[in-house]
Phi, psi and omega in degrees: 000133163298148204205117197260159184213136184224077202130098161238065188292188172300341176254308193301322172316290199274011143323296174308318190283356174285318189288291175311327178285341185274006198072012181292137153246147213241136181263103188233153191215130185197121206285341166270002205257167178219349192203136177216149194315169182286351189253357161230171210248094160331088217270154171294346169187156177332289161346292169003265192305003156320301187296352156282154191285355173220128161258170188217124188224138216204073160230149200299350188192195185271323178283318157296323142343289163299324173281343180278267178339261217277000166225013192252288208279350196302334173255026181256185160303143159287347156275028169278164172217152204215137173258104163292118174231348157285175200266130210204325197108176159273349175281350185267270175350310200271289171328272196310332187284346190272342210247328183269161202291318187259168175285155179228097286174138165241157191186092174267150174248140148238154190146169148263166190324327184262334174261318171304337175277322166288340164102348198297328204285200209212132167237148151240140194278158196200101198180151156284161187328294171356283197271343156313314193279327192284305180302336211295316184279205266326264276239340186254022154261350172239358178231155194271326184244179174191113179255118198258108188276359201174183138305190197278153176106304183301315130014284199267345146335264197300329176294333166306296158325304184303282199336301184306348189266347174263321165325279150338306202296293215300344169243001157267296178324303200273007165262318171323304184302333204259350196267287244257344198261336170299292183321355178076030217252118152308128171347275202296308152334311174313325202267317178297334192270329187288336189275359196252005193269184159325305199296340199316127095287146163345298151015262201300001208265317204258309185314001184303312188286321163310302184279007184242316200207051196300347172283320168279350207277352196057183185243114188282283210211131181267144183301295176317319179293319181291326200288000201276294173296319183281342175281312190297310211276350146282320157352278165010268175311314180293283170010302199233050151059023171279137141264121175248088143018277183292315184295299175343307182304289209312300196283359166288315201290281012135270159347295146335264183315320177300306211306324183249060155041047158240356170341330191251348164273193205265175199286018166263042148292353210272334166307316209266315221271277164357304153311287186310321181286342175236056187072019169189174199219023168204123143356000000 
């Protein structure tokens, strides 16, 4: 199948090259990107990917989003169905799918940058039975799991929900850490009894190095993308008259830290930002 891709980022590439390795010939257009692996084609402007009968859009915020969706797309069939898989909220999603020329579908991802490389990450979907089934061999050529959440919106519904759940954990680690370094406790010993407590989630587990030795560790989800998320996902809440505390705390902690030049690194920055409020920035 032809397959249009819009967004070749740190995530959207080897999403795309996946696709392509699943035998999909895949058209991907990304306004920075000039080279791209040998197994995708590039398009010259957005308009391009139209003529495939499925797009895919992997973009950084709502408003390219939307301008892909709604001037991207401005020439396709009216039978395309175009997947939103960057994180945008749901009220946006839902707005387009009522509003646009194609059907609109959502499938937001968690993971990281290495499990996207690995095909491991989990999208949840937001679509009808229909259009699940149909999409379902594309998005399960690049993901290990595919959860069908809802109607369109829930997808991104639900990716929200995770994020806040990480946020927090990833500002619970780094309080802990910072508790435990009072208590005079070494790091790292410290990091074997928490992944092995009550507390282990898979989370704390693979985050050890981010958060021990954040120089080596590269970079998963940069401190700008959750707090991205994490913003939509207070939206949300205030929407519906909610208050969350904990989301709160975290995106103040988030907020911090872009602030203080830590925005492209990865969200255990959230240790580094924590450190800087209470006055120093190394153990």
């Amino acid at each position: 199948m032809l397959i249009g891709f819009a967004g070749l980022g740190r995530m959207g590439l080897p999403m795309a090259s996946h696709l392509a390795w699943a035998g999909h010939t895949v058209l991907g257009y990304d306004p920075v990107l000039t080279r791209a692996p040998e197994d995708i084609t590039l398009a010259g402007s957005m308009t391009e990917l139209a003529q495939a009968p499925v797009t895919i859009s992997m973009l950084p915020d709502g408003a390219t989003t939307r301008a892909f969706v709604e001037k991207g797309l401005a020439g396709a069939s009216r039978d395309h169905l175009h997947v939103v898989m960057g994180t945008v909220g749901p009220e946006l999603v839902r707005e387009l799918a009522e509003t646009a020329r194609v059907a609109v579908v959502d499938a937001p991802v968690s993971g990281s940058v290495s499990m996207a490389e690995a095909g491991t990450i989990t999208t949840m979907v937001g679509a009808s039975q229909e259009q699940f089934e149909q999409v379902l061999p594309v998005l399960g050529a690049m993901t290990a799991a595919q959860f069908h959440s809802g109607p369109v919106g829930a997808g991104s519904a639900a990716k929200l929900a995770v994020n806040a759940v990480l946020a927090a954990l990833s500002q619970g680690v780094a309080e802990g850490l910072l508790i435990a370094e009072a208590g005079g406790l070494d790091l790292d010993s410290f990091y074997d009894v928490l992944r092995n407590s009550a507390a282990g989630a898979p989370y704390v587990s693979y985050k050890q190095e981010a958060f021990l030795s954040p120089d080596t560790a590269g970079v998963a989800a940069p401190v700008s993308l959750i707090r991205k998320d994490l913003g939509l996902a207070l939206d949300l809440a205030r929407a519906h008259r909610l208050t969350l505390p904990a989301s709160e705390a975290a995106f103040a902690v988030l907020d911090y830290a872009t602030a203080n030049g830590l925005g492209q690194g990865d969200m255990a920055q959230v240790l580094t930002a924590l450190r800087l409020r209470n006055g120093s920035h190394t153990p």
